[in-house]
C-alpha positions in Angstrom: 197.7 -95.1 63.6 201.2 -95.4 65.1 202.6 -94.9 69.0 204.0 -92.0 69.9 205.8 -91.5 72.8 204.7 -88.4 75.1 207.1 -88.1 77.8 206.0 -85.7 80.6 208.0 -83.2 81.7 208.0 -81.4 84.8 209.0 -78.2 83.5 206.4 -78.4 80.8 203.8 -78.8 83.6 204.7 -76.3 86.0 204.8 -73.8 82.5 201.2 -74.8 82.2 200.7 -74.2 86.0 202.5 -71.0 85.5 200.5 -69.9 82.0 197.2 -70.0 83.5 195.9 -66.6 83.8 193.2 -64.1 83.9 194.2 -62.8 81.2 194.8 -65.7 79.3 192.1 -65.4 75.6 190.7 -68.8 76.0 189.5 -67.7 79.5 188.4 -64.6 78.0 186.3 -67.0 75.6 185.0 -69.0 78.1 183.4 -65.9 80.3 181.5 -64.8 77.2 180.4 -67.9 76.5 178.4 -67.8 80.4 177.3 -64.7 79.3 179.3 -62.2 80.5 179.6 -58.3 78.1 183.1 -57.1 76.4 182.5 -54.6 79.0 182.7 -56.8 82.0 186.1 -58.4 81.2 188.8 -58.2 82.4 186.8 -58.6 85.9 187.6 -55.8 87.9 186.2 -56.7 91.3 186.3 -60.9 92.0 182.6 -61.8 94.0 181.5 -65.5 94.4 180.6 -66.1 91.1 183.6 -64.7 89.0 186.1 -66.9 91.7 183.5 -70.1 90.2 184.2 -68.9 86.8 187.9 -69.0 87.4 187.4 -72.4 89.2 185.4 -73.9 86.7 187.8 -72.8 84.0 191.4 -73.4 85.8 191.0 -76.1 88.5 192.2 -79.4 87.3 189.6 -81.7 89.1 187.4 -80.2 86.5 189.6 -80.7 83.2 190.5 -84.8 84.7 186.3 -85.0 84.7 186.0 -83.8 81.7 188.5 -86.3 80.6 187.0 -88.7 82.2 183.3 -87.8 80.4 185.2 -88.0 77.0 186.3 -91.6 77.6 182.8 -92.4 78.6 181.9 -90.7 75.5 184.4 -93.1 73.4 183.2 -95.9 74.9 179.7 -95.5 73.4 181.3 -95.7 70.0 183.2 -98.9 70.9 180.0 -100.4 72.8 178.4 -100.2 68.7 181.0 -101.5 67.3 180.0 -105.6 66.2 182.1 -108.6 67.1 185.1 -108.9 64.7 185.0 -111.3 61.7 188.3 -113.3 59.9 189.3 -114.7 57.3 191.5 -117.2 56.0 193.8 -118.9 53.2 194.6 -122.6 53.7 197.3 -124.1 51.1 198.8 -127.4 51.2 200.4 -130.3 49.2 200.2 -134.4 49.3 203.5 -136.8 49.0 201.7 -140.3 49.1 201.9 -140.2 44.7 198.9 -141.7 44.5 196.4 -138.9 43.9 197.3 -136.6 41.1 196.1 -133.4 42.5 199.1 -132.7 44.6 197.9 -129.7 45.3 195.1 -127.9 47.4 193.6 -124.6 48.0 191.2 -123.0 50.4 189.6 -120.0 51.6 187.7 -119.5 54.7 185.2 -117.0 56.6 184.0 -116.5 59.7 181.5 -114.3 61.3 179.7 -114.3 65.0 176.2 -113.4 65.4 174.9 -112.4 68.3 172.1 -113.1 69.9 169.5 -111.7 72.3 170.1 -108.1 71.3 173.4 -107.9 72.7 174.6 -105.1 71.1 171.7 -103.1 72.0 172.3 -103.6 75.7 176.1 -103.1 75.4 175.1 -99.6 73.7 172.3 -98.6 76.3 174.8 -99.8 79.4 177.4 -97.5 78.1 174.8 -94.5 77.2 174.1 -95.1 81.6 178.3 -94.7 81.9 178.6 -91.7 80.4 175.6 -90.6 81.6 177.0 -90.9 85.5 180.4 -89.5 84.4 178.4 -86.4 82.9 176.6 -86.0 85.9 179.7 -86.8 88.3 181.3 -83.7 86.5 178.1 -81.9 87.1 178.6 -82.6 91.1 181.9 -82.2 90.8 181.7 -78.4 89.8 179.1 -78.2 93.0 181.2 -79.7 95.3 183.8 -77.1 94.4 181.2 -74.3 94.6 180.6 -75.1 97.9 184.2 -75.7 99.3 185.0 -72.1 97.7 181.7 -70.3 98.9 182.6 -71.6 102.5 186.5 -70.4 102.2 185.2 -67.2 100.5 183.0 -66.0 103.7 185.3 -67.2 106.2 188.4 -65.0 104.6 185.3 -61.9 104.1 184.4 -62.2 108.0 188.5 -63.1 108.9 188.9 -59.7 107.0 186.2 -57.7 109.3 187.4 -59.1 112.8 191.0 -57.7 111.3 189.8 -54.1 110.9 187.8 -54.6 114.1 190.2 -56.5 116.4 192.6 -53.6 115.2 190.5 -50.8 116.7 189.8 -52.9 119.8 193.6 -52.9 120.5 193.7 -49.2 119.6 191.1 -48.6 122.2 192.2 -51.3 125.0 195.2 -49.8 124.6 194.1 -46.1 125.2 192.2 -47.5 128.0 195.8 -49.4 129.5 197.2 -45.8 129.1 194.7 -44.3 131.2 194.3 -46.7 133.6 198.1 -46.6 134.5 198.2 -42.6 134.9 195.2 -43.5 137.4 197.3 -45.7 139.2 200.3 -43.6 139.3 198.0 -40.6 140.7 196.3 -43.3 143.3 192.7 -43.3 141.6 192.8 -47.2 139.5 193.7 -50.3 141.5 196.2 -52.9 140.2 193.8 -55.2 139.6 191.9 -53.2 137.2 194.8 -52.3 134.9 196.4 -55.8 134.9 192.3 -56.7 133.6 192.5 -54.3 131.1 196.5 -55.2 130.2 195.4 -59.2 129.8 192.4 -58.5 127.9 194.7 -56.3 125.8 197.6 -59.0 125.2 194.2 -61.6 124.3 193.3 -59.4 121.1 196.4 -58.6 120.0 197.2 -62.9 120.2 193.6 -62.5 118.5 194.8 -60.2 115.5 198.1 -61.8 115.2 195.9 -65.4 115.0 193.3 -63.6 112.4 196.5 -62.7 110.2 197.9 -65.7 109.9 194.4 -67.4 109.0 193.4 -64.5 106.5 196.9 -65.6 104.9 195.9 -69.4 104.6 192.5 -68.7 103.3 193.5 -66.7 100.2 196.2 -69.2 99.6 193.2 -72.3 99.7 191.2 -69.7 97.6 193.8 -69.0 95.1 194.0 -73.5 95.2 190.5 -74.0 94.9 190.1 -71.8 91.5 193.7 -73.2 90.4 195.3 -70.1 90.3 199.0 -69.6 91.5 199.7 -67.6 94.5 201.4 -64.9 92.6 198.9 -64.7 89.9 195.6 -64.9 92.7 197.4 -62.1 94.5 197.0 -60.3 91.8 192.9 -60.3 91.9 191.1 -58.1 93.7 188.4 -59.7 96.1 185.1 -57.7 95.7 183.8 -56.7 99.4 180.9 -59.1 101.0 177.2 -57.5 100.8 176.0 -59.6 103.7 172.8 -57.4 103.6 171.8 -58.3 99.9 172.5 -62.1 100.2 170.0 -62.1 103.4 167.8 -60.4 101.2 167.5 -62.5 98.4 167.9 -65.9 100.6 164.6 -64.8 102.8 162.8 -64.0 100.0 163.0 -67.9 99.1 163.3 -69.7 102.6 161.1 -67.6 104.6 158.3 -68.5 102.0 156.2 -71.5 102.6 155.6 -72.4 99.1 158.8 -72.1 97.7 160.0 -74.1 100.7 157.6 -76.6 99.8 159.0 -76.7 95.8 162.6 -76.8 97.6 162.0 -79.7 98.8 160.5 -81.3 95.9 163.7 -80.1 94.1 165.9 -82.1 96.3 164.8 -85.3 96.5 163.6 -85.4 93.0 166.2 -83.1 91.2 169.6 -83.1 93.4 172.4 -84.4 91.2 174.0 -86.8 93.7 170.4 -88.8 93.3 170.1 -88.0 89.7 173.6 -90.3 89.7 171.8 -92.8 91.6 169.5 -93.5 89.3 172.2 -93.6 86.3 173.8 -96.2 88.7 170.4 -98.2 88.9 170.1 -97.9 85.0 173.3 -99.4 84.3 173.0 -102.2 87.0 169.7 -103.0 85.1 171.5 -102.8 81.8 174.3 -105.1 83.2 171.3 -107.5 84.3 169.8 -107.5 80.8 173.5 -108.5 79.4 173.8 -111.2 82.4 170.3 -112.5 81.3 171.0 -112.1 77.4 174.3 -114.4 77.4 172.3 -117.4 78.7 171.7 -117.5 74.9 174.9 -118.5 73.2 176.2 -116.7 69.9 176.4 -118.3 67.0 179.4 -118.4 64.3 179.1 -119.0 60.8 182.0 -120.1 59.1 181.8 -121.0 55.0 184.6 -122.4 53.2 185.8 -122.8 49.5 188.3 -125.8 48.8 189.8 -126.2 45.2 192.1 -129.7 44.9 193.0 -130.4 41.3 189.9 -129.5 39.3 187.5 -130.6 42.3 185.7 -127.9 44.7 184.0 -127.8 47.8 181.7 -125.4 49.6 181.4 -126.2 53.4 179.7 -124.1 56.0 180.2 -124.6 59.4 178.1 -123.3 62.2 179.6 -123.4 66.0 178.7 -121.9 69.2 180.0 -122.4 72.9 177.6 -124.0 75.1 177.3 -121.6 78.4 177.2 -123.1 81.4 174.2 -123.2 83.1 174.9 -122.7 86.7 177.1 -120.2 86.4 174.9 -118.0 84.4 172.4 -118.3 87.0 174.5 -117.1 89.5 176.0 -114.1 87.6 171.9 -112.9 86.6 171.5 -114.0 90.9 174.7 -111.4 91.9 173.2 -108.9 88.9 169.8 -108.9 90.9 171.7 -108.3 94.4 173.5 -105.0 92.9 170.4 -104.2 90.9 168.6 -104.2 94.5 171.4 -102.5 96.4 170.9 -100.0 94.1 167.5 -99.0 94.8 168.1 -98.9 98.8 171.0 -96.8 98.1 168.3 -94.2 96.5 166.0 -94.6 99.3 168.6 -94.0 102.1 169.8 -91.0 99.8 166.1 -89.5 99.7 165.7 -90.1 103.3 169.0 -88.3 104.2 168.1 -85.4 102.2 165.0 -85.1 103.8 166.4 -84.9 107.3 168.8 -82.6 106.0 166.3 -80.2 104.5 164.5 -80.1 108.0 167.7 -79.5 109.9 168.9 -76.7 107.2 165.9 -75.1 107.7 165.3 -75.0 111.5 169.1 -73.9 111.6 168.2 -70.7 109.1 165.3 -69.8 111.0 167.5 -69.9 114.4 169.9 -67.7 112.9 168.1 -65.7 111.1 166.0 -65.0 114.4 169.5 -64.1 116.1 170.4 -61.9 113.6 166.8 -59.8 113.7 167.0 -59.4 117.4 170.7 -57.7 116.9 169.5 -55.6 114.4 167.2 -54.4 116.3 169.7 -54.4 119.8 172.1 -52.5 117.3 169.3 -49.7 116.9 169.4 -49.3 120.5 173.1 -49.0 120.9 173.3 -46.4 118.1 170.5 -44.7 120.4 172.9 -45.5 123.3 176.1 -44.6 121.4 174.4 -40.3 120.5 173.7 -40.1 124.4 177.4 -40.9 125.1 178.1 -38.2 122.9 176.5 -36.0 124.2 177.1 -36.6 127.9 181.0 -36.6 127.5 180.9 -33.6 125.3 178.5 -32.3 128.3 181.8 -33.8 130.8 179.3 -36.0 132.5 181.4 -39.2 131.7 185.3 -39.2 131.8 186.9 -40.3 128.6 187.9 -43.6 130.5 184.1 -44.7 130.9 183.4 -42.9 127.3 186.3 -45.3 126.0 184.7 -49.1 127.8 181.1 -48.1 126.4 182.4 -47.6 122.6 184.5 -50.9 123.2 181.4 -52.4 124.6 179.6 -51.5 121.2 182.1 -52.3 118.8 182.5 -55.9 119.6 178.7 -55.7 120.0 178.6 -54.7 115.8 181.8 -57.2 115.2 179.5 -60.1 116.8 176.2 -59.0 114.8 178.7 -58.8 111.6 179.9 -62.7 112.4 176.2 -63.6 112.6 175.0 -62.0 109.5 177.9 -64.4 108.0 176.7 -67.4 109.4 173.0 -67.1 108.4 174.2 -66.0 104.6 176.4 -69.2 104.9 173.2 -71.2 106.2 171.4 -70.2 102.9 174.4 -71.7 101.1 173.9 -74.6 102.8 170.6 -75.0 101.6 171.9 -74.2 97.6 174.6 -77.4 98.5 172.2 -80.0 100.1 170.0 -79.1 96.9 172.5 -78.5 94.5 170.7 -75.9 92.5 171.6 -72.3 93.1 168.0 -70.9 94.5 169.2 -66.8 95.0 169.6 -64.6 91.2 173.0 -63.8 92.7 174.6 -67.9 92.2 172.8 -68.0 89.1 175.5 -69.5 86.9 177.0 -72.0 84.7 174.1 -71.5 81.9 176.3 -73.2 79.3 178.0 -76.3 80.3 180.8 -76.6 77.5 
């Protein structure tokens, strides 16, 4: 095998930037591979899952892991490979005239045998490396997951108080208009419509705020799933079913049992403590090798000498005498980082546990806030067909009409924002457990 040279170009890689693509037939590949029909590609609507897709396939954290796996990989094969042997051709010649040979030949050969199962350790300690940088990848494609599942409900809810904030202003400013054609007939006070004119100017800083954000979360969407601006703009983001993820998450958390098997599943199952363990595997691998090169290798070396008609056969046997002391203190430091090892997987337990607890006691708070609006929101509708009525009756004026159906609205905008927040506190639990617990995050069945 010969170098080549591979000069990197910066037009090469912003092509590759450029190229990747929805429509791109690898990609294509790839979604039927995680099970997805001829008839469900080219996506069509972009949910949670079909944004993870992209990410999983595009984003280039992934594709450096799974570099990073492949070396692990290759190291295996070197970690199996046994010590190198040589060999060697001696030739010489004698001046002094008194021996007639003159001339000498020789070959030699020498090999190094290992002892105390060397080899075998080397092999296991790198089967423990690329077992971490597996499972690294493995928490790498969660960690994503949860960044984009966080940005995804933020831009669905920043997209609601849009719509929302924009009929608040449309009715503040109704109300503005009224309230100064009061005050010109003598009937609103000053006071009143400079109220109504601030809270006004507040929503429309609101709406212009909620813009600019909306703007900044499809951009770190379009990062996260390593799409380009213009080819992300180009999806269309399916609508957030708030209703159907509270659904599905209740099912699990308001359940006693499965709670109790949740639990089990983190701090028995979570990947980040799965890793820990790999890293206590290797550290005890790296002990055995510490402990197995107090016994020094051996090499054999046999030789063949021709001089003139007489021959000679030699075999040599050498080895390097290890030092003692410092032995001892290398299996001492292996011991220490053996040990470390198994704290760090206790204080990882322990801090899922508390997490669990806190995860859960936050669900069930908002999950209690969001019942009690649901069932404040079936009063307002109540509230809202009396309205109706009495200003089609003319007992209210349209000013009052106006406040009470601005009253309601932000009521429904608030109940919205806490529907988000309790679907986002059942994500919370899938990313402290890092196993997706609802049908709906179910995905990722093959891992090529």
């Amino acid at each position: 095998m010969s170098y080549e040279t591979r000069p990197l170009a910066s037009e090469k890689i912003v092509e590759k930037i450029n190229a990747k693509d929805q429509e791109d037939p690898s990609f294509r590949e790839f979604l039927k591979n995680q099970g997805m029909k001829d008839d469900q590609i080219p996506i069509k609507e972009w949910g949670l899952n079909e944004l993870m897709l992209a990410a999983l396939f595009f984003n280039p954290k992934i594709e450096i892991a799974k570099k990073e796996w492949g070396i692990a990989k290759d190291q295996e094969s070197i970690a199996a490979i046994k010590p190198s042997s040589s060999v060697g051709l001696d030739l010489g010649q004698e001046s002094n005239h008194i021996d007639k040979s003159g001339k000498g030949r020789g070959i030699n050969f020498s090999t190094l045998f290992e002892t105390a199962n060397k080899a075998k350790i080397r092999e296991e300690k790198a089967l423990n490396q690329t077992l971490i940088k597996r499972l690294e990848l493995r928490k790498l494609a969660w960690d994503i997951k949860t960044e984009l599942t966080s940005t995804y409900l933020l831009y669905q809810k920043s997209l609601l108080n849009i719509q929302a904030i924009r009929s608040e202003v449309k009715m503040q400013n109704d109300i503005v208009n009224m309230l100064k054609k009061r005050k010109m007939a003598g009937i609103a006070s000053s006071s009143e419509l400079d109220l109504s004119q601030l809270e006004l100017n507040k929503n429309i800083q609101k709406l212009n705020d909620e813009q600019i954000q909306i703007v900044e979360l499809r951009a770190k969407l379009g990062k996260i799933t390593g799409l380009t601006p213009e080819k992300f703009n180009l999806l269309t983001l399916a609508p957030l079913n708030t209703d159907t993820f509270i659904n599905e998450f209740d099912l699990i958390l308001n359940n006693e049992s499965s709670r109790n098997k949740l639990n089990n599943l983190g701090i028995y199952n979570r990947i980040d403590l799965r890793i820990a363990l790999a890293q206590y595997a290797l550290a005890e691998s790296k002990l055995k090798l510490q402990i197995a090169e107090q016994y020094p290798d051996i090499t054999f070396s046999p030789a063949y000498l021709y001089d003139y008609g007489a021959s000679k056969w030699i075999l040599g046997l050498s080895t390097l005498i290890p030092s003692v002391s410092k032995n001892k203190a290398l299996i001492n430091e292996a011991k220490k980082i053996s040990d470390i090892e198994v704290l760090s997987i206790e204080k990882l337990q322990t801090s899922i546990l508390n997490d669990i607890q806190k995860l859960s006691d936050n669900y069930q708070t908002n999950h209690a806030t969001v019942k009690k609006g649901i069932e404040d929101n079936r009063s307002i509708l109540a509230i809202e067909s009396g309205l109706d009525r009495k200003f089609n009756n003319g007992e209210i004026d349209r000013l009052e009409f106006t406040k009470e159906k601005l009253k309601n609205m932000q009521f429904k905008q608030k109940l919205y924002e806490n529907k988000v927040a309790l679907v986002q506190s059942g994500f919370d639990f899938e990313s402290i457990l890092q196993y997706p617990i609802i049908q709906q995050t179910q995905i990722v069945t093959n891992e090529k």
